[in-house]
Backbone bond lengths (Angstrom), bond angles and torsions (degrees), N, CA, C in turn:
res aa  C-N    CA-C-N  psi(-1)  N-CA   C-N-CA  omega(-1)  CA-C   N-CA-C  phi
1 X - - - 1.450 - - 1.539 107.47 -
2 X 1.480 92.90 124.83 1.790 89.84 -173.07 1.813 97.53 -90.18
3 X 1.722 107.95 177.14 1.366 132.80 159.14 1.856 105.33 -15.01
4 X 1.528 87.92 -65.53 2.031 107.86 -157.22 1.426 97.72 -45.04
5 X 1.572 111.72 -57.27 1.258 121.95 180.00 1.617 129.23 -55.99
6 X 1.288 103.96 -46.72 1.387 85.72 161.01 1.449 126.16 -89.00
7 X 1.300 108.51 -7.16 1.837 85.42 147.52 1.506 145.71 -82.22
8 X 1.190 86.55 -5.94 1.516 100.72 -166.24 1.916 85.36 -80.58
9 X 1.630 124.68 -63.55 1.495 109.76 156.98 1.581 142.24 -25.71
10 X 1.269 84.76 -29.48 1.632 88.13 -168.85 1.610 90.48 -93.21
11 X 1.362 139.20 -65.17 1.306 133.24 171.65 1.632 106.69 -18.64
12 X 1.286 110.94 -75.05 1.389 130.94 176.99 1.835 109.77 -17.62
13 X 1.153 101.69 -68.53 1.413 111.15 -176.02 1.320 130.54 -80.73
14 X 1.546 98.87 -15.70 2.076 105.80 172.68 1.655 81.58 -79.56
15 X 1.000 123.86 -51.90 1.950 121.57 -168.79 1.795 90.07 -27.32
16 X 1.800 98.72 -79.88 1.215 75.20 -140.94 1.792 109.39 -88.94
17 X 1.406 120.90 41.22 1.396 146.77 -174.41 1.333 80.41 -96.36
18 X 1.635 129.23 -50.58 1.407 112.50 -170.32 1.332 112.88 -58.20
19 X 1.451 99.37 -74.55 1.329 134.43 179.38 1.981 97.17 -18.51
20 X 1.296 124.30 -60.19 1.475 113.52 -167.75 1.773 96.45 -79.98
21 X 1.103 135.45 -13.52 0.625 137.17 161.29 1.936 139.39 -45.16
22 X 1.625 89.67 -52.18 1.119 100.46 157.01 1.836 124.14 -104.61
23 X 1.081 125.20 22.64 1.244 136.65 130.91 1.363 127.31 -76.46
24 X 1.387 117.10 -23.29 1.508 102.29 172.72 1.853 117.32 -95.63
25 X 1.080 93.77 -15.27 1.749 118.91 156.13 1.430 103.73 -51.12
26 X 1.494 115.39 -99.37 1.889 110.18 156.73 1.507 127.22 20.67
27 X 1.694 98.24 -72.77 1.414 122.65 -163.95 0.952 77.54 -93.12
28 X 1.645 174.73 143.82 0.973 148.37 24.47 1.895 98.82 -110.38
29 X 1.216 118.53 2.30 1.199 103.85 155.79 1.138 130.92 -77.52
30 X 1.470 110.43 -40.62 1.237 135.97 -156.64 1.577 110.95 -80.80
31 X 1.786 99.75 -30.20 1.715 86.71 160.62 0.997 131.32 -103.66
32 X 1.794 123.22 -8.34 1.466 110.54 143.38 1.071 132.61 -52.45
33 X 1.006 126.74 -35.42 1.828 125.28 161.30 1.786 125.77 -55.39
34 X 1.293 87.04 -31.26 1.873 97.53 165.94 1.498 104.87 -70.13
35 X 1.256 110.23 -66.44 1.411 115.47 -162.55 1.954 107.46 -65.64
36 X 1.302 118.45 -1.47 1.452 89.72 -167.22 1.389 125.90 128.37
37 X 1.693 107.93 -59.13 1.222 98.43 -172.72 1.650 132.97 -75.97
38 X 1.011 108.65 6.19 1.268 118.04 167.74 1.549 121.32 -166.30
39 X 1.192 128.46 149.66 1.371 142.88 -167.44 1.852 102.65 -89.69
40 X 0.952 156.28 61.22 1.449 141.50 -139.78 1.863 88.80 -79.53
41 X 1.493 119.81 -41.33 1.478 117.52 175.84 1.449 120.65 -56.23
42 X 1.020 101.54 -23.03 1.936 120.82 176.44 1.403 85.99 -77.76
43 X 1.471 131.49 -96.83 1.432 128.93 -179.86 1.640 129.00 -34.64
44 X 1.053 105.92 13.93 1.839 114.38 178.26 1.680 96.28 -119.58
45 X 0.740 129.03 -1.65 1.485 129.16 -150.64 1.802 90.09 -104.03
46 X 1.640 124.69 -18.81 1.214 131.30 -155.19 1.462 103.09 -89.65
47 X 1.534 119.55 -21.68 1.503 114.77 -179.63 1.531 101.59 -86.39
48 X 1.113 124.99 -19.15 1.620 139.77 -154.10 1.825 97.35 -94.66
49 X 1.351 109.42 -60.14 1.481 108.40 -170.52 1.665 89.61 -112.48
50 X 1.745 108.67 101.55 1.492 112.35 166.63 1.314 98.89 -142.10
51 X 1.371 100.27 93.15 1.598 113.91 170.57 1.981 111.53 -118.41
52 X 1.188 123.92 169.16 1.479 128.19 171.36 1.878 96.80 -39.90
53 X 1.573 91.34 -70.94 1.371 120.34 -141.87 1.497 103.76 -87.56
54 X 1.582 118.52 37.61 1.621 100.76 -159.84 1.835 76.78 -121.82
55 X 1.642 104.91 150.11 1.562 103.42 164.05 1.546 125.42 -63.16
56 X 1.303 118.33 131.31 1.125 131.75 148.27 1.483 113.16 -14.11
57 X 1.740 104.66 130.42 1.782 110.54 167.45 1.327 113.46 -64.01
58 X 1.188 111.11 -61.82 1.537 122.37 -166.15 1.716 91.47 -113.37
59 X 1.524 90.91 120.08 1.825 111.13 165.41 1.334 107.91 -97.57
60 X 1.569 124.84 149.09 1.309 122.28 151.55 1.455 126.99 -97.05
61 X 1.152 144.22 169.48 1.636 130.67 148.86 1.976 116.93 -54.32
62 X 0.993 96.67 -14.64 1.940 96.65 -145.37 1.501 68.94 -136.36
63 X 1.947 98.63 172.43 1.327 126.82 144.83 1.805 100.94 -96.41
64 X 1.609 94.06 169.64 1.740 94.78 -167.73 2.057 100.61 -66.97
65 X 1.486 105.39 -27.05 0.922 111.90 -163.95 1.662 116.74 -51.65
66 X 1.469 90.05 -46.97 1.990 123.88 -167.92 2.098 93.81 -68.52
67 X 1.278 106.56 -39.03 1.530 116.19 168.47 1.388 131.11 -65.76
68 X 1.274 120.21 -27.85 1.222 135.11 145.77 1.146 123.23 -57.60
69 X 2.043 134.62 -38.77 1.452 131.58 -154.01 1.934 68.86 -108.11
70 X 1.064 167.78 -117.71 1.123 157.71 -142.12 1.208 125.93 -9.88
71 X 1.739 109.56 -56.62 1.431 108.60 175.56 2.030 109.75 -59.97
72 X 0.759 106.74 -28.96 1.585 104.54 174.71 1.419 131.79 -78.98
């Protein structure tokens, strides 16, 4: 087995190493967005509406700071 050949294998198999790769990427978007944990249409909305004065995507109750002196 020459050089050619094993690249031409090795190409072959990162392909489709990618390829499921970014299908299971996909599927793991697609059911965090089912389930809840994130809005991805809420988070697209941030390149679209970027003004000074526009509300925030994601609000918290607290600053991280005020969340820190609580837990203690």
């Amino acid at each position: 087995m020459d050089i050619r050949a094993l690249q031409a294998y090795a190409y072959f198999f990162m392909t489709i190493f990618l390829v499921v790769l970014l299908y299971g990427y996909i599927v793991y978007l697609y059911r965090s967005e089912k389930k809840g944990v994130k809005d991805y249409e809420k988070l697209g909305r941030i390149a679209i509406d970027d003004e000074l004065d526009s509300e925030p995507v994601n609000t918290s109750d607290s600053k991280p700071s005020e969340k820190k002196e609580q837990t203690k």
